[in-house]
C-alpha positions as CSV (number, residue, x, y, z in Angstrom):
1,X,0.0,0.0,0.0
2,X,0.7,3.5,-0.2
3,X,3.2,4.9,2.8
4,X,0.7,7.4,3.9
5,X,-2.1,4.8,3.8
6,X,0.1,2.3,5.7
7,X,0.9,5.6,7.8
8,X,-2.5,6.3,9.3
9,X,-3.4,2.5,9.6
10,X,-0.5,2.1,12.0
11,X,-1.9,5.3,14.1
12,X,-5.6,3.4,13.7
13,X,-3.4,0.6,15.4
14,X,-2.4,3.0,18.3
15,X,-6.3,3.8,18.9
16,X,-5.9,6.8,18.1
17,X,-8.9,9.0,18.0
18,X,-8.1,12.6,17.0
19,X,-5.0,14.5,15.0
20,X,-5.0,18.1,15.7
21,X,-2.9,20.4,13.2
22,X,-2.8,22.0,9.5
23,X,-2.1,21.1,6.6
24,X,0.2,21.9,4.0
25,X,1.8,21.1,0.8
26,X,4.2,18.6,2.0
27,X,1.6,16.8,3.8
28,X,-1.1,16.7,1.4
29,X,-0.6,12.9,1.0
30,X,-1.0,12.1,4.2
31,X,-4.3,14.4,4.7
32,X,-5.9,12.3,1.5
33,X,-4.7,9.0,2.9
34,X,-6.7,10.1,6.4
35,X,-9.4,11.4,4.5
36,X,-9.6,8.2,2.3
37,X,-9.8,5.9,5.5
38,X,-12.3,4.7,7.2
39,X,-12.3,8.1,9.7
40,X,-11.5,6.4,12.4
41,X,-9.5,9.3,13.0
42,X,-10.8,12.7,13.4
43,X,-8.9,15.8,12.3
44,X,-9.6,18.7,14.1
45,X,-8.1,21.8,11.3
46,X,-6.7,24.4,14.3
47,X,-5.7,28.3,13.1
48,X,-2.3,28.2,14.3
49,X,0.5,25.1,14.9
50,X,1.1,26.0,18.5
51,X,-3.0,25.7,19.3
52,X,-2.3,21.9,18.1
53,X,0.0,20.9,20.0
54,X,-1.7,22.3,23.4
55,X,-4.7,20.1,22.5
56,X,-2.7,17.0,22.1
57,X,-1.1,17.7,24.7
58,X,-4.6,18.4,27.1
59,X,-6.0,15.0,25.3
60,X,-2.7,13.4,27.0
61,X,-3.7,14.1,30.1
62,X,-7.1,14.0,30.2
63,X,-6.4,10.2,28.6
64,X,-3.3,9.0,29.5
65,X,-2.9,7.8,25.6
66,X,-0.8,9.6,23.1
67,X,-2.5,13.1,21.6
68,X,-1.3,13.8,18.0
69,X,-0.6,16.9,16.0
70,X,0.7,17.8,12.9
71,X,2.4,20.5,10.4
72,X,3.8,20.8,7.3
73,X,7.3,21.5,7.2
74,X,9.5,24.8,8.5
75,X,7.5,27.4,9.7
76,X,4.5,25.0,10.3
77,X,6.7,22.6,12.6
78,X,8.7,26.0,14.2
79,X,5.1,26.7,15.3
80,X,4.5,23.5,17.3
81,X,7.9,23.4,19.6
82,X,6.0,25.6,22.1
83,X,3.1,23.5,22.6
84,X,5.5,20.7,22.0
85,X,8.4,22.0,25.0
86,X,5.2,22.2,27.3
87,X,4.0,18.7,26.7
88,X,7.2,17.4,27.2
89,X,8.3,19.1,30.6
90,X,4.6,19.0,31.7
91,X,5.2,15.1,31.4
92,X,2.1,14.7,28.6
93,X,2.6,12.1,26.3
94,X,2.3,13.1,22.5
95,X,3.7,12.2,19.0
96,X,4.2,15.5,16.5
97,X,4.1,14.5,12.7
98,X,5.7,17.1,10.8
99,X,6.0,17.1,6.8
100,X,9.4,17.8,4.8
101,X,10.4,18.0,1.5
102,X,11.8,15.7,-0.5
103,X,14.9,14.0,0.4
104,X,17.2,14.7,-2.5
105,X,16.6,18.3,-1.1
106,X,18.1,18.2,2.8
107,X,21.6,18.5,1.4
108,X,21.4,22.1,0.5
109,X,19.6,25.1,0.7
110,X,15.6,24.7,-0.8
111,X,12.4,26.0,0.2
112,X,11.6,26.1,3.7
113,X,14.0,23.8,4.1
114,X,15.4,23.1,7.8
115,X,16.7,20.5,10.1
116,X,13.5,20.2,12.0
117,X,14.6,17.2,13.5
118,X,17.6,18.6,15.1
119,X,15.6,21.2,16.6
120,X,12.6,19.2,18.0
121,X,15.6,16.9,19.7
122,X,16.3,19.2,23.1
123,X,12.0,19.3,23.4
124,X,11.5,15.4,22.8
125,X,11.9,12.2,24.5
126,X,12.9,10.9,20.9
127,X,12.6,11.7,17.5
128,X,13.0,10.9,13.5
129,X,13.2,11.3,10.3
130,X,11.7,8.7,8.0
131,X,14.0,7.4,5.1
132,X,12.4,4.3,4.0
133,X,8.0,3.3,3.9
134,X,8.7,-0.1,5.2
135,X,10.0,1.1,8.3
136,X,6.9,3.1,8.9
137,X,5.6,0.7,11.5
138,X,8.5,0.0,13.1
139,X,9.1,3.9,13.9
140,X,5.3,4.5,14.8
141,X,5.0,1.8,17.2
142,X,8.5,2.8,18.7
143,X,7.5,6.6,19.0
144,X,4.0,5.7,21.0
145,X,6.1,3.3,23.2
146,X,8.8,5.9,24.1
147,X,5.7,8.4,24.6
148,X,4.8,6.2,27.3
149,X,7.2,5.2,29.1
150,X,7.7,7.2,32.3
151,X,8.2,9.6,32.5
152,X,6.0,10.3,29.7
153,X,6.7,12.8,27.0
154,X,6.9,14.0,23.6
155,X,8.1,12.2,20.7
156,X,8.3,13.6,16.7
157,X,8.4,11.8,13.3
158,X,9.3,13.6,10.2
159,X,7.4,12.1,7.1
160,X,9.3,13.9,3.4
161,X,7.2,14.0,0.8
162,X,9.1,11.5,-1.6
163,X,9.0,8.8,1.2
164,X,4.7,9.6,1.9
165,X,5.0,8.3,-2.4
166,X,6.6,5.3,-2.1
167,X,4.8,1.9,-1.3
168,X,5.0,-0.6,1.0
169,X,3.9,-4.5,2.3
170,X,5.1,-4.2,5.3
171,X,2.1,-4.3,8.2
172,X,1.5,-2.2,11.7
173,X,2.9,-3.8,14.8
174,X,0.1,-4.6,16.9
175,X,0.8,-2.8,20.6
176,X,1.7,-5.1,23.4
177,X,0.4,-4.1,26.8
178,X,3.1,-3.6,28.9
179,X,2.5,-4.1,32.8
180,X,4.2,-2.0,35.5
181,X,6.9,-2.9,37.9
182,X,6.5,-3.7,41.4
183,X,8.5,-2.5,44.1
184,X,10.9,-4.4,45.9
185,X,9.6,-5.9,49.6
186,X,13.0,-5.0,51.2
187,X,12.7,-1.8,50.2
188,X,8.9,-1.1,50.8
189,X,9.8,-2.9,54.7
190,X,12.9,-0.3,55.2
191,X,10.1,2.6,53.7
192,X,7.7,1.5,56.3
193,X,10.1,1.0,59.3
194,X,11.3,5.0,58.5
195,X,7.8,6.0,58.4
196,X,6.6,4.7,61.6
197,X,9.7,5.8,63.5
198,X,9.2,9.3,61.9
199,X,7.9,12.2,64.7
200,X,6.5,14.6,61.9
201,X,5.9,13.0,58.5
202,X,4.5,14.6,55.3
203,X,3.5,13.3,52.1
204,X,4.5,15.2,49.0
205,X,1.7,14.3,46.6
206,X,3.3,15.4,42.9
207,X,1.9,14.8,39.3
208,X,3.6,11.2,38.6
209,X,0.5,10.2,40.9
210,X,-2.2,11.8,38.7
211,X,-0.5,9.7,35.6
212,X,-0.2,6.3,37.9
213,X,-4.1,6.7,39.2
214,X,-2.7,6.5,42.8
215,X,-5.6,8.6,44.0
216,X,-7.2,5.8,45.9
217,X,-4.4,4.3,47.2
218,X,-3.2,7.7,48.7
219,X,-6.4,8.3,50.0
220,X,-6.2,4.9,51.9
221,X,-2.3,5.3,53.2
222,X,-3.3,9.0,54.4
223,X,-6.8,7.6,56.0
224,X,-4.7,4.7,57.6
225,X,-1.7,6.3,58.9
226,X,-3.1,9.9,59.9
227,X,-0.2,11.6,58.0
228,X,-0.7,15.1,56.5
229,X,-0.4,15.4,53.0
230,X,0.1,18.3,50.4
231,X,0.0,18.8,46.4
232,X,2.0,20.4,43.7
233,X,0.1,22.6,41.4
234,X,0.0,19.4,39.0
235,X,-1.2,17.5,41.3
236,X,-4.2,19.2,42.7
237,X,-7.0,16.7,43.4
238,X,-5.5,13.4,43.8
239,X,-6.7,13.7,46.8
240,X,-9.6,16.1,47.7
241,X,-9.1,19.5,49.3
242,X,-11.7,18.3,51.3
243,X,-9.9,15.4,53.7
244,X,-9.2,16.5,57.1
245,X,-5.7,15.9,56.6
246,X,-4.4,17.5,53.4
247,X,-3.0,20.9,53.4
248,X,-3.6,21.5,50.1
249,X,-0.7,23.0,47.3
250,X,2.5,24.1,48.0
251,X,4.5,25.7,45.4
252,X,4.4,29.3,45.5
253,X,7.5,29.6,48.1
254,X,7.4,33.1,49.0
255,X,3.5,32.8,50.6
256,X,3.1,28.8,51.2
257,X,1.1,28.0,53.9
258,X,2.2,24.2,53.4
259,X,5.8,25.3,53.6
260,X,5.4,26.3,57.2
261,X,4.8,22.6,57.9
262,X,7.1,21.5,55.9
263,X,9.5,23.3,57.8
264,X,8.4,21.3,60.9
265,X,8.4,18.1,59.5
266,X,11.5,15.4,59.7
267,X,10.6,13.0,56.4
268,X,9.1,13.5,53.5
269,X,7.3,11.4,51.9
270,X,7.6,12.7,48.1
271,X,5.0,10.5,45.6
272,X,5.6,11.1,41.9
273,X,6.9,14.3,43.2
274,X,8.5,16.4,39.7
275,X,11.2,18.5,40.4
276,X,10.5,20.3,37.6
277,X,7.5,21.8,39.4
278,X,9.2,23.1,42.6
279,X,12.4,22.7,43.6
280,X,13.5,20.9,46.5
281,X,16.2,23.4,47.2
282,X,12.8,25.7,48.8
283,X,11.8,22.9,51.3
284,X,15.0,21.2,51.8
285,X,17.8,24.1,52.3
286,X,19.0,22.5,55.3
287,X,19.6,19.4,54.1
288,X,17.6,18.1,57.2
289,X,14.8,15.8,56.1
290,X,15.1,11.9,55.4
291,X,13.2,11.6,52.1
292,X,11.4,8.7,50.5
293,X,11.4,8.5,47.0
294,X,8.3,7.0,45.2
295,X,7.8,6.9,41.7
296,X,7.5,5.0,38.1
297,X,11.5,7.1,37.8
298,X,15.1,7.2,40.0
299,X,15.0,10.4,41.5
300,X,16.9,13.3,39.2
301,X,20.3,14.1,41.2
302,X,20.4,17.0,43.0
303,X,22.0,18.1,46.5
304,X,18.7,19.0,48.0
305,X,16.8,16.0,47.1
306,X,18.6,13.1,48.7
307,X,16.6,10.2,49.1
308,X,17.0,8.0,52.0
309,X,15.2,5.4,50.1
310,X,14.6,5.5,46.5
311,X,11.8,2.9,45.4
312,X,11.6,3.2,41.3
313,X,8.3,1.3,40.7
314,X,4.6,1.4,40.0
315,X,3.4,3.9,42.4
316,X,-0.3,2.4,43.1
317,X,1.6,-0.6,43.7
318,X,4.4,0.8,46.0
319,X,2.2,2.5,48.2
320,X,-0.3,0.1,48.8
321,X,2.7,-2.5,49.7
322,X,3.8,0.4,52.0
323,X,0.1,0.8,53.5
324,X,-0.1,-2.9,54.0
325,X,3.2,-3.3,56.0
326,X,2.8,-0.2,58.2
327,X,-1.0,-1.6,59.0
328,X,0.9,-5.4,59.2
329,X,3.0,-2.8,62.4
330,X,0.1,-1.0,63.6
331,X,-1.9,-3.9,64.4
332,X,1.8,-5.8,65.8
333,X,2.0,-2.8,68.6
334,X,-1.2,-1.6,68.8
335,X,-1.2,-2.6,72.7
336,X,1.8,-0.1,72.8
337,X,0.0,3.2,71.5
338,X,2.0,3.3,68.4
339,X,-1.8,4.6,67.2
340,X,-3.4,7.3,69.2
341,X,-7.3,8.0,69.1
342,X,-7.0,10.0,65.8
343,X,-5.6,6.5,63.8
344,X,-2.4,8.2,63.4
345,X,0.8,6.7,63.9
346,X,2.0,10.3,65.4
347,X,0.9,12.6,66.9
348,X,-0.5,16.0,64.5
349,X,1.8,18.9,65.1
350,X,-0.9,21.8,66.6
351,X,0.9,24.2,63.7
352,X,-0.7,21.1,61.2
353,X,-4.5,21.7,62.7
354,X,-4.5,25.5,62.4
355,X,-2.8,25.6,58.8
356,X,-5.9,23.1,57.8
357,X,-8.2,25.3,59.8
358,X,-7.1,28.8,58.0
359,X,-7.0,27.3,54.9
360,X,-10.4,26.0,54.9
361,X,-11.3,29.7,56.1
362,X,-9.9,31.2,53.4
363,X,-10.8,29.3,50.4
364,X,-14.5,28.8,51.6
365,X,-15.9,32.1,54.0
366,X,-13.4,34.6,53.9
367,X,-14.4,36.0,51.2
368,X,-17.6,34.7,50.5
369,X,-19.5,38.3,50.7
370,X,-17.3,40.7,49.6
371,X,-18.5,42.4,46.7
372,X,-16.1,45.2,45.9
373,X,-15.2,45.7,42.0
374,X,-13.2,45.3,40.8
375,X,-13.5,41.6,41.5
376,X,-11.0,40.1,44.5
377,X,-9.1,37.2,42.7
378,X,-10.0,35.5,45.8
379,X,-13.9,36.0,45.2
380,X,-13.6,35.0,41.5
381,X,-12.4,31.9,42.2
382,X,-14.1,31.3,44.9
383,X,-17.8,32.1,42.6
384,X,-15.9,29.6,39.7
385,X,-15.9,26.9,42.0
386,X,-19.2,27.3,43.4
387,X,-20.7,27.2,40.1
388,X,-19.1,23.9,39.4
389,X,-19.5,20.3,39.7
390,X,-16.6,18.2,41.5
391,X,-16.1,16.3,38.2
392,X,-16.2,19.8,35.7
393,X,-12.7,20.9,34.7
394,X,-10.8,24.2,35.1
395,X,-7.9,25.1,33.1
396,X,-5.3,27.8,34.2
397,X,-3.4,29.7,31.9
398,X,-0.1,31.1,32.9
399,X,0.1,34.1,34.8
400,X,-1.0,35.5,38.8
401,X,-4.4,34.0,38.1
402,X,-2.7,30.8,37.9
403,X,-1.1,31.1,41.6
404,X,-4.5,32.6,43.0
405,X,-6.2,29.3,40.7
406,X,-3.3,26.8,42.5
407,X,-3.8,28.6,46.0
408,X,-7.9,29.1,46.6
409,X,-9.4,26.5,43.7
410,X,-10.8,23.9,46.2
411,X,-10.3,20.6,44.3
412,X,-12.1,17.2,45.1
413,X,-11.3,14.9,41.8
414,X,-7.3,14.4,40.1
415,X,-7.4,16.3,36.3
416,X,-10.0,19.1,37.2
417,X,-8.0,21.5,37.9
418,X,-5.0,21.7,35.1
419,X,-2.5,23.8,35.5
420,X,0.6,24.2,33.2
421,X,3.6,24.4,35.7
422,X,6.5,22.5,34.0
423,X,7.3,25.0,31.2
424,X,4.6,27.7,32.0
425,X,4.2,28.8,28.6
426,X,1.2,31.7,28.1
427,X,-1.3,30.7,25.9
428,X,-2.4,26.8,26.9
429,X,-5.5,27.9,28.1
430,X,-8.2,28.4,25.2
431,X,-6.8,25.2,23.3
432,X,-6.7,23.0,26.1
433,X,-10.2,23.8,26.8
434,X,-11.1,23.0,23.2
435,X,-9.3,19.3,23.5
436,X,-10.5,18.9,26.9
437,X,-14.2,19.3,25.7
438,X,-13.7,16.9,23.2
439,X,-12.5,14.2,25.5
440,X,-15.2,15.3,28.3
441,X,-18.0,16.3,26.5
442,X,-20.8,15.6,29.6
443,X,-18.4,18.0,31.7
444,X,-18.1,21.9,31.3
445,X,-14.7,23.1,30.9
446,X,-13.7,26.7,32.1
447,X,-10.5,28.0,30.9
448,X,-9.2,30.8,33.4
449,X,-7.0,33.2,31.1
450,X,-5.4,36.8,31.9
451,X,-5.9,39.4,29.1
452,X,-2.2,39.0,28.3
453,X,-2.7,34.9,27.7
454,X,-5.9,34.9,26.0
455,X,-4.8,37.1,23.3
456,X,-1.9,34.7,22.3
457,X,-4.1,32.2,21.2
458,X,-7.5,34.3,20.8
459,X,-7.4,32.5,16.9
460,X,-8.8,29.6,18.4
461,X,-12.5,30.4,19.2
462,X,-13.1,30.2,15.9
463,X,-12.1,26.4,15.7
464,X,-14.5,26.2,19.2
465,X,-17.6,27.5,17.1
466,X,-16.5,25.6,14.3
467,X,-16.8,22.4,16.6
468,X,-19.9,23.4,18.3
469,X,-18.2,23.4,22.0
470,X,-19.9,25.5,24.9
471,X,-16.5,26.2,26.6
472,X,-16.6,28.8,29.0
473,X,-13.4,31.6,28.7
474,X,-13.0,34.1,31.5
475,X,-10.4,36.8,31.1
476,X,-8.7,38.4,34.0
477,X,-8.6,41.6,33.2
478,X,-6.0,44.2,34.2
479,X,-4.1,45.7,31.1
480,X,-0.8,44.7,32.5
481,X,1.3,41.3,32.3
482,X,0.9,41.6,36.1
483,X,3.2,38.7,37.7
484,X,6.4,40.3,35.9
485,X,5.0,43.7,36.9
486,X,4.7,42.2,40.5
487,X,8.2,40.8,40.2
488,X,9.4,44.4,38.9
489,X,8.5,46.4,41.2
490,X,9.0,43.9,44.6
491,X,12.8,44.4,43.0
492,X,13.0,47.7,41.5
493,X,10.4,49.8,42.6
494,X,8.6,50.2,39.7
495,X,7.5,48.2,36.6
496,X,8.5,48.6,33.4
497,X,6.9,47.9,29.4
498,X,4.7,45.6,31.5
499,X,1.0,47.4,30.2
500,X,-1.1,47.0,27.2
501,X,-4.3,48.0,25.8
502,X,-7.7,44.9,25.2
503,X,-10.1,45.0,22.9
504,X,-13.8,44.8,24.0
505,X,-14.4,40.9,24.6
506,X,-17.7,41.0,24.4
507,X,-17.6,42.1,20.6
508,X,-14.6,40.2,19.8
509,X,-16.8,37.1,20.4
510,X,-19.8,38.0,19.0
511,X,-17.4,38.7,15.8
512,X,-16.5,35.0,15.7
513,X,-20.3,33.6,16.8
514,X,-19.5,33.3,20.7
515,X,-21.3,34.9,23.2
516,X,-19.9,37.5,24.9
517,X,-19.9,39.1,28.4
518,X,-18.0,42.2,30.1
519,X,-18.8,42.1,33.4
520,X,-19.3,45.7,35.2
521,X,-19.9,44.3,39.1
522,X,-19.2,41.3,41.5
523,X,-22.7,40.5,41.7
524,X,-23.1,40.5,38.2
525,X,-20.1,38.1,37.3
526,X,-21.9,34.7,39.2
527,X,-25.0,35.8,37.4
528,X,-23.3,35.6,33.9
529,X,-21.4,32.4,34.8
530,X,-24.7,30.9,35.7
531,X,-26.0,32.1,32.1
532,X,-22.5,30.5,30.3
533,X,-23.0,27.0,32.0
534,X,-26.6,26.8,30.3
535,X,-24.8,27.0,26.4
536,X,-25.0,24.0,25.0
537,X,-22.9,24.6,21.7
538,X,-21.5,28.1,21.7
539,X,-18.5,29.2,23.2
540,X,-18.7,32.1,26.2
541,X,-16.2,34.3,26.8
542,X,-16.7,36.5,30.0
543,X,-14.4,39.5,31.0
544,X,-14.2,40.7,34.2
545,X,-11.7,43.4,35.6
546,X,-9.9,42.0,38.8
547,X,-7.8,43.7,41.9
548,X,-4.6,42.7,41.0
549,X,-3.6,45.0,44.2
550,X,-4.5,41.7,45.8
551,X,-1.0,39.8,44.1
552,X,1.1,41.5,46.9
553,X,-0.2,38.8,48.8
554,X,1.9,36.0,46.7
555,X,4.8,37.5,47.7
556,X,3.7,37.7,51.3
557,X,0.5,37.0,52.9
558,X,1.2,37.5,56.7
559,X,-0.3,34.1,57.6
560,X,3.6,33.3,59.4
561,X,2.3,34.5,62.9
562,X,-0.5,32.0,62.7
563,X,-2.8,34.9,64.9
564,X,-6.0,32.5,66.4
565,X,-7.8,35.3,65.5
566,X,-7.2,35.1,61.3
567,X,-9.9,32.0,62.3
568,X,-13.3,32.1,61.5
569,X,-15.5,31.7,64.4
């Protein structure tokens, strides 16, 4: 058959559902060899490369499977390493197909010729060039694999357009399920043995957990052993902001409460933890904590992550082995009060009760009836997540919103609460929401943006109307890229090239067939949010000015003292 024909029947052999990209010249024979297939495979035409590759790379983690984009050759594929560089340090697994010209070209200078290869290679887990059709299956089936293996990431496969021509018998490789590794038992017996002789343990939940489904098992361990816990921003919701014991995210270090126990605790317990999210170097600068290790990875080197155990296995499996052989202990010595009447095998650190206790405050009554405008960041997300179910997803984009967002958004469920926080790059937002309704389409999807981020992808409301998909956008409104003007002036004094003008949102969507809003009061906002959630196949985009005075508060939020009296009631 055809290369291009034999090319999508190996991605129908991956179970792969949708391609997100553009087309060009240089791909054209692959476009006719998907549209010439069964459609088994949607393709979802997106304005701009970058927009692709932040829906494949939401589909990755909304699935767990590989998302796919695709471009046609140089400036088409310089579009997608954005996207692509965020997938790949965010840990989401995708494949980029990228088109090329032919090969008796490369060796000199031609039309939009480049060595895309070489420069998707510092953003990818692995990449290639094809050179031959028969070794199309090969090189799919190896590029899904890599993908997948932990930790997961992104892989690229350049297809030239003499080598989509040629023809081939060879057949796809039929994927293997591959089963995780279990963890040692002398290693899981020396992990419990450190956690039960531990006085203040914490567990460090990170996003290696959200990718191993260890929510239920962590749940269990912190239900069994009594032990606080804490997130990273990417791991928000493995387990819920509601528990007792879980003191919610850690990760903005200049105004953490979680940090203040960390500080007290003598182990940590880090679980898929990413080092890419928040470095140890903030928790650890003493060098004074016995750490275990858990996750599908060795830990990266580094001086201020040390394990004292380093267990390199399936996490769901590793902790429940870990759960089993502390309760095996518990129920050994329970006649020698190694549990206390709270079913903790220590006892909770005061500091650990009243960190729980403000938090709780903060994100649910504290500012519960304050209607000043323009809107507290603090209200706005606190009206977001009251007008939510537990299972309907917010998307951060990157900016302040997305500390207030990994700070205040109370979350109950893993992946519904996404945030970008490996390579942070401005505009995931919009695009994300657009793959993320695709994969959830009984769910609404809010995509939190500040007027700077929106605008870098605003393109892509026109593929949401296309589609039919009643996301709901709301822009943070300010005029000013306002965490580098914070960061300015907390150093300098003053901000500087830092402001911009908007256009008015309202119009701008009703130019492109959403429905617009620009909010003018607090009251009003929850009103029109209530209004968005009832589209059933438009887009809403809602604009609200917000009191980014409020962002001195990352940098410092007086909440050290820990004054009773910060309490409610």
């Amino acid at each position: 058959m055809k290369a291009t024909d034999l090319f999508i029947k190996c991605l129908e052999s991956e179970g792969v559902e949708y391609i997100f990209g553009l087309p060009g010249e240089e791909n054209a024979d692959l476009m006719i060899s998907l549209a010439d297939s069964k459609n088994t495979i949607k393709f979802i035409l997106v304005r701009h490369e970058q927009a692709a590759a932040f829906l494949a790379d939401m589909y990755g983690r909304l699935t767990q499977k590989v998302g796919v984009c695709l471009s046609t050759l140089g400036p088409g594929a310089t579009n997608l390493t954005t996207g692509v560089a965020n997938a790949n340090m965010d840990r989401s697994p995708i494949l980029t197909i990228t088109g090329q010209t032919d090969t008796d070209f490369l060796h000199k200078e031609s039309h939009q010729n480049m060595d895309v290869v070489t420069m998707f290679k510092p953003i990818t887990k692995w990449n290639w060039s094809i050179r031959n059709a028969d070794s199309i299956p090969e090189i799919i089936r190896r590029a899904f694999k890599i993908a997948l293996e932990e930790k997961v990431g992104a892989v690229q496969i350049e297809l030239p357009q003499d080598i989509a021509k040629m023809d081939s018998k060879i057949k796809p490789i039929v994927k293997q399920k591959v089963l995780r590794s279990r963890p040692n038992r002398e290693l899981i017996q020396k992990a419990a043995k450190i956690i039960l002789h531990a006085k203040t343990p914490l567990l460090l939940v990170g996003n290696g957990c959200i990718r191993g489904n260890a929510s239920y098992c962590l749940r269990k361990f912190v239900e069994k052993t009594g032990i606080y816990s804490m997130n990273t921003f990417m791991a928000k919701g493995v387990i819920s902001d509601k528990a007792q014991r879980h003191l919610q995210t850690i990760g903005i270090k200049e105004a953490d409460h979680a940090l203040l126990a960390m500080e007290e605790a003598d182990l940590i317990i880090a679980v898929g933890y990413d080092l890419v999210e928040y470095n140890p170097k903030n928790w650890n600068s003493n060098l004074n904590k016995k750490i275990i290790h858990i996750d599908f990875a060795p830990a990266e080197v580094d001086t201020y992550y040390p394990p004292t155990i380093e267990i390199a296995a399936d996490i769901d499996y590793t902790v429940q082995a870990i759960t089993q052989e502390i309760e095996k202990h518990k129920h050994k010595h329970h006649n020698n009060n190694i549990v206390n009447d709270n079913n903790s095998i220590y006892n909770i650190p005061e500091q650990f009760k009243r960190i729980k206790k403000e938090v709780v405050w903060r994100n649910t009554e504290k500012f519960k009836h304050n209607f000043s405008y323009p809107i507290m960041p603090e209200k706005l997300v606190f009206d977001v997540r009251n007008a939510l179910d537990q299972n309907d997803i917010v998307i951060s984009d990157v900016g302040a919103h997305k500390l207030w967002i990994a700070k205040l958004y109370e979350t109950y469920v893993p992946n519904t609460c996404i945030i970008p926080n490996g390579f942070c790059s401005m505009g995931f937002a919009l695009p994300a929401a657009i793959a993320a309704q695709l994969v959830k389409p009984n769910q609404k999807i809010v995509a939190m943006c500040g007027d700077g981020a929106f605008l870098m992808n605003v393109q892509e409301i026109e593929t949401a109307v296309r589609l039919q998909l009643p996301i709901i956008i709301i822009i943070w409104c300010d005029s000013d890229f306002g965490l580098i003007s914070l960061k300015q002036i907390e150093e300098f004094g003053r901000s500087a090239f830092t402001k911009f003008n908007n256009p008015d949102f309202a119009k701008l969507a009703k130019s492109f067939g959403a429905i617009g809003y620009n909010v003018k009061s607090t009251k009003e906002f929850s009103k029109v949010l209530e209004k968005a959630k009832r589209s059933t196949n438009v887009p809403v985009i809602i604009s609200t000015k917000v009191d980014y005075s409020r962002n001195r508060l990352l940098l410092n939020d007086n909440f050290t003292a820990l004054h009773v009296g910060h309490f409610a009631g």
